[in-house]
C-alpha positions as CSV (number, residue, x, y, z in Angstrom):
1,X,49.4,92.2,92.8
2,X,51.7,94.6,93.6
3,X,49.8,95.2,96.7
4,X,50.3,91.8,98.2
5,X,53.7,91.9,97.4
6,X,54.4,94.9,99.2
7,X,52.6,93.3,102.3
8,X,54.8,89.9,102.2
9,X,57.8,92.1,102.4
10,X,56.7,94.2,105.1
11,X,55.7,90.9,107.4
12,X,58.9,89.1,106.0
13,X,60.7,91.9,107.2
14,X,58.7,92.2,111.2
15,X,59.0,88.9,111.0
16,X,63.1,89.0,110.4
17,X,63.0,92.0,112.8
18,X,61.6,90.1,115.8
19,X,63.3,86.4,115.5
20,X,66.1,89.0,115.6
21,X,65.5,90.1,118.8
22,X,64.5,86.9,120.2
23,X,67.9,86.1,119.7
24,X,69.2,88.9,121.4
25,X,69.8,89.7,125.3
26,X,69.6,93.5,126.4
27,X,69.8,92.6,129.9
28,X,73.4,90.7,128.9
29,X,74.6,93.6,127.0
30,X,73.9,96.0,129.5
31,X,76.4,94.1,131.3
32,X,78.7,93.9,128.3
33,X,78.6,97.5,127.7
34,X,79.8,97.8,131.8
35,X,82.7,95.8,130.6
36,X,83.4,97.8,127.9
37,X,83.9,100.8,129.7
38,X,81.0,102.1,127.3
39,X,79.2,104.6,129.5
40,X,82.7,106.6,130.5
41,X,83.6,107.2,127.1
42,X,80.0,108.4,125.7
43,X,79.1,110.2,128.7
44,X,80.3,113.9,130.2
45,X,81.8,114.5,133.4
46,X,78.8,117.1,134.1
47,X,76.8,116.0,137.1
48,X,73.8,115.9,134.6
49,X,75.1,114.8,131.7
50,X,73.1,112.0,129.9
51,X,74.5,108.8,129.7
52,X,75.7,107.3,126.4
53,X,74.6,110.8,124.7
54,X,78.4,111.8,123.3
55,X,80.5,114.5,124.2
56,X,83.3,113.1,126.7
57,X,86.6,114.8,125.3
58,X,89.8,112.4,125.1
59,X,92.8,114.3,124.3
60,X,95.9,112.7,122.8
61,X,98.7,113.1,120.8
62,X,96.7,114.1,117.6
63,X,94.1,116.2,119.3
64,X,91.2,115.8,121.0
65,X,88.3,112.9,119.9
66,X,85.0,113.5,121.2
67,X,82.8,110.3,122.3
68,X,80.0,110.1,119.6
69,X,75.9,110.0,120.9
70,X,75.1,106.0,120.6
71,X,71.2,106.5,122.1
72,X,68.6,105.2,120.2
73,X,68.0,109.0,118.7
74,X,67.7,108.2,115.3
75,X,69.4,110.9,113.8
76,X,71.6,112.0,116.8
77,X,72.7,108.8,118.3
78,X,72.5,105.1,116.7
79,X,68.6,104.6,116.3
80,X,68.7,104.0,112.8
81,X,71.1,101.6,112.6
82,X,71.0,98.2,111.6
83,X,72.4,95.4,113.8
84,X,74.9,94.7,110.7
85,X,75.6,98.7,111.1
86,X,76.8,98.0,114.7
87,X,78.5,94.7,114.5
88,X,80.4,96.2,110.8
89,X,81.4,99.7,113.6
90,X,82.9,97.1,115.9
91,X,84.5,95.0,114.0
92,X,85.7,96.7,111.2
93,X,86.1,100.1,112.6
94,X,83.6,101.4,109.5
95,X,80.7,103.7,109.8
96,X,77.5,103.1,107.9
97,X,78.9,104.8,105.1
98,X,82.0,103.0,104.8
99,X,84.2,105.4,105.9
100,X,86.5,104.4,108.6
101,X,86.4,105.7,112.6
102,X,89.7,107.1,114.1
103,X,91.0,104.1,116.4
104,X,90.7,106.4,119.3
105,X,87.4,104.0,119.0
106,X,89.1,100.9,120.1
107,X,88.0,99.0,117.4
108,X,91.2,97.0,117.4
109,X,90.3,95.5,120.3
110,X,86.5,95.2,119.8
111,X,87.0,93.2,116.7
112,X,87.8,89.9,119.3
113,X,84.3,90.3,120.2
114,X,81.8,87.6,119.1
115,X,78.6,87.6,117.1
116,X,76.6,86.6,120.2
117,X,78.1,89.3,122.5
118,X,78.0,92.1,119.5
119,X,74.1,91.2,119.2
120,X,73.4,91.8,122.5
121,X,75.2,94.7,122.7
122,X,73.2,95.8,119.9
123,X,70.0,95.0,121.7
124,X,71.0,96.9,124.9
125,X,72.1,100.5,123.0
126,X,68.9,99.8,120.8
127,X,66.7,100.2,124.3
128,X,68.9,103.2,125.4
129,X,66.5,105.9,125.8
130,X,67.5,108.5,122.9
131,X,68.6,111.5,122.7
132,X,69.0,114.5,120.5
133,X,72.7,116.1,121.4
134,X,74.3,116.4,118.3
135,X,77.8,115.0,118.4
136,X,81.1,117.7,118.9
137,X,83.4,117.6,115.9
138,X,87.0,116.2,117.0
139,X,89.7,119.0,117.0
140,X,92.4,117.4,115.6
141,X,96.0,118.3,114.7
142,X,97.4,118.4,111.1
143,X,97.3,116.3,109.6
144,X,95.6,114.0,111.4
145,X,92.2,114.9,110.5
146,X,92.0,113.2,107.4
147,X,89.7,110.2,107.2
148,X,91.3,109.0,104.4
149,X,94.5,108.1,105.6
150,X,92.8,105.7,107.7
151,X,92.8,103.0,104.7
152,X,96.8,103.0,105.4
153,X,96.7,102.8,109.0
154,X,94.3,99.9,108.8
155,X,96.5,98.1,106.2
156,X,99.5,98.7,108.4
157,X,98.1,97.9,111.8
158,X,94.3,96.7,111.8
159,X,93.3,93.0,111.5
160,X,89.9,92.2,111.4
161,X,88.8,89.2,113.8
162,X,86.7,86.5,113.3
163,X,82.8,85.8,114.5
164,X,84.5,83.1,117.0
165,X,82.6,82.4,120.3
166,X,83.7,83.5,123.6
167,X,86.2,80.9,125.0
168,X,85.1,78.5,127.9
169,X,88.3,78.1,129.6
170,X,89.3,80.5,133.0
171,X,92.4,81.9,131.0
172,X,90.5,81.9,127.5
173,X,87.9,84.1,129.1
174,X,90.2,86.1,130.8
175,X,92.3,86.8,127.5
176,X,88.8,87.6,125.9
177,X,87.6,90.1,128.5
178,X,91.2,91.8,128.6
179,X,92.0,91.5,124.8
180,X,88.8,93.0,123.5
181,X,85.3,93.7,125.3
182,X,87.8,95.4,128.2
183,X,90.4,96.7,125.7
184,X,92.7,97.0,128.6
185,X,95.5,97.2,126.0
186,X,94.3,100.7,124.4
187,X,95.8,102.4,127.7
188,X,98.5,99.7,129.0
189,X,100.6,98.9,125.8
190,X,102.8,101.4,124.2
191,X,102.2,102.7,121.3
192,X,104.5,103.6,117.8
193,X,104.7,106.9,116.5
194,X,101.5,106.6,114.3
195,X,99.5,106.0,117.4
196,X,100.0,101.6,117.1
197,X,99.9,99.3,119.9
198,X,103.3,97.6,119.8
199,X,103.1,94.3,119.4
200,X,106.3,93.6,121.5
201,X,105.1,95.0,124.5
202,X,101.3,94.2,125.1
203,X,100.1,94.9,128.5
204,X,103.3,96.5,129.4
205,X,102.1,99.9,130.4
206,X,104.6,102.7,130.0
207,X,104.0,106.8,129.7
208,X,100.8,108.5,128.6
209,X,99.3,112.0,128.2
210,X,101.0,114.3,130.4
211,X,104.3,112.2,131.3
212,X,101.9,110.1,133.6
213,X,103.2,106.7,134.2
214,X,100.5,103.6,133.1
215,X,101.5,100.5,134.9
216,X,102.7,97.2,133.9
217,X,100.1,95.0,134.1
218,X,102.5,91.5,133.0
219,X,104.0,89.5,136.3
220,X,106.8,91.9,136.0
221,X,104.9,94.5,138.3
222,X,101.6,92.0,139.5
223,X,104.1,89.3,141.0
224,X,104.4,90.9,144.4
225,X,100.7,91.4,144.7
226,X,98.6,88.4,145.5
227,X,94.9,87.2,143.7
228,X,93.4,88.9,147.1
229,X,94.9,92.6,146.1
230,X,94.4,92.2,142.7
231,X,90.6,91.4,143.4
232,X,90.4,94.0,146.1
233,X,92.0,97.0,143.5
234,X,89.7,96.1,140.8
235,X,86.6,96.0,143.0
236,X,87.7,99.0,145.4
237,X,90.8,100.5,144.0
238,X,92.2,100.0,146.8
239,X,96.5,98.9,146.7
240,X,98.1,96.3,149.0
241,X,100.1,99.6,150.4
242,X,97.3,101.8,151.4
243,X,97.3,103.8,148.3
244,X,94.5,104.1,145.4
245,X,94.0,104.3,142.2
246,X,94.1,107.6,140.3
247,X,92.1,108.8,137.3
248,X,90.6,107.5,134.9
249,X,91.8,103.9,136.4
250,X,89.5,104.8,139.5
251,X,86.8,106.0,136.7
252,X,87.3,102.4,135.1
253,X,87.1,100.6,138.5
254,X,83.6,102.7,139.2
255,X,81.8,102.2,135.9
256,X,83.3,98.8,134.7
257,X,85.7,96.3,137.4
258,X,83.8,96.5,140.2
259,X,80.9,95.0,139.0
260,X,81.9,92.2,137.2
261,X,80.7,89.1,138.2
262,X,83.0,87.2,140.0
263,X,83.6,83.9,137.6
264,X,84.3,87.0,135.0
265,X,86.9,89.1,138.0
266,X,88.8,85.6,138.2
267,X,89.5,85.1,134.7
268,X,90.6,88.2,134.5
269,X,93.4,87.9,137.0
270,X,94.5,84.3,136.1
271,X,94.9,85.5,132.4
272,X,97.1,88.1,133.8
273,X,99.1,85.9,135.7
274,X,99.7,83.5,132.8
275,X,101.4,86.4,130.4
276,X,104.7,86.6,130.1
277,X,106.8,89.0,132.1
278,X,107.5,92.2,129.8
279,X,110.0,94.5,131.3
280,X,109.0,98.0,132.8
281,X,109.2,101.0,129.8
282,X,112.5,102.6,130.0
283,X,112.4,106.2,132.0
């Protein structure tokens, strides 16, 4: 008896396992995953580094985070996950365990994702070929290290979203693409002095890492440029004055604007023409 119930769950369960994945698109969350910038943060600047394995340093304020392996190595990358693992990373910023990632994993901006796009997602890092490079510890700066604390910074600044579908409309999916799968506002909005996006001045660039300047992306700096230099910087990087972009914009235009498909490019741009014009950051 015990027998035959042992072999109900284990079809029950193959069976769960592939209406699962008939449900799923790889192919589509490939392209996600190019939206997301996924690749350039999981992937070292070595000319043979493997892609998605971990290792990419991103320094900040509190140290340095190190992109984490998200193959399908099973004990290395992501491989053992669930789909519930995956979509509970993205949008609630918590591991398998429960403990909470660092926001330096945008999960404040992938929690706009919806349940269709964060199951193929899931599909398309599930088919990543694994591998076993064991993920670098983050080096980070009293006392920022401790995990913990995280449970504050959530309650203060972390609001999980909904399993909403993708909007329809041009400006909807152009708000979408910006506001989480892109996360354009991790780099262009200012942050507080506990590492918050401010609220007050989304998309409004200012200074990062090394006094570098991070443009304005609100009408405030985009007015002059028409829908034809916008289109050409984010496919080429390319500026209306001759110019280019610099690193890591150029990075994201390689591995993420310039292939977007175009319905995808022009929601984009009319999403960033309806926001409201946010003045330049004071020098």
């Amino acid at each position: 008896m015990r027998r035959r119930i042992a072999i109900v769950l284990v079809l029950a369960a193959a069976f769960t396992t592939s209406l699962v994945f008939a449900q799923t698109d790889a192919k589509r969350g490939q392209y996600l995953a190019t939206i997301g910038g996924c690749f350039g943060c999981h992937t070292m600047t070595n000319r043979d580094a493997v892609g998605y394995a971990g290792g990419r340093a991103l320094k900040t304020p509190f140290g340095i985070f190190y992109g984490p392996n998200i193959t399908s190595d099973p004990k290395a990358g992501i491989g053992a996950w669930t789909m519930a693992d995956f979509i509970r990373a993205m949008r609630h910023g918590e591991r398998p365990d429960g403990a909470s990632y660092f926001p330096a994993f945008p999960y404040p901006s992938f929690t706009r994702i919806a349940d269709s796009d964060l199951r193929d997602l899931w599909a398309f890092f599930q088919s990543v070929p694994p591998n076993g490079r064991v993920n670098t510890p983050h080096e980070l700066r009293f006392p920022f290290g401790f995990r913990f604390a995280l449970v504050f910074w959530k309650w203060l600044f972390f609001k999980p979203g909904s399993a909403a579908q993708a909007p329809s409309t041009t400006i909807g999916r152009g708000a979408y693409l910006v506001q989480g799968l892109g996360h354009c506002g991790e780099c262009h909005t200012p942050r507080n002095f506990l590492g918050a996006p401010r609220s007050d001045r989304v998309l409004a660039g200012g200074k990062g890492l090394e006094a570098k300047s991070i443009p304005n992306l609100t009408p405030t700096r985009l007015k002059s440029w028409t829908d034809a230099d916008l289109k050409e910087f984010f496919l080429s990087g390319a500026t209306p004055d001759g110019d280019s972009a610099a690193e890591p914009m150029a990075e994201v235009i390689r591995n993420s604007t310039s292939q977007l498909l175009p319905v995808d490019l022009a929601a984009i741009i009319a999403y960033l023409r309806s926001l409201p014009a946010n003045p330049d950051e004071p020098r």
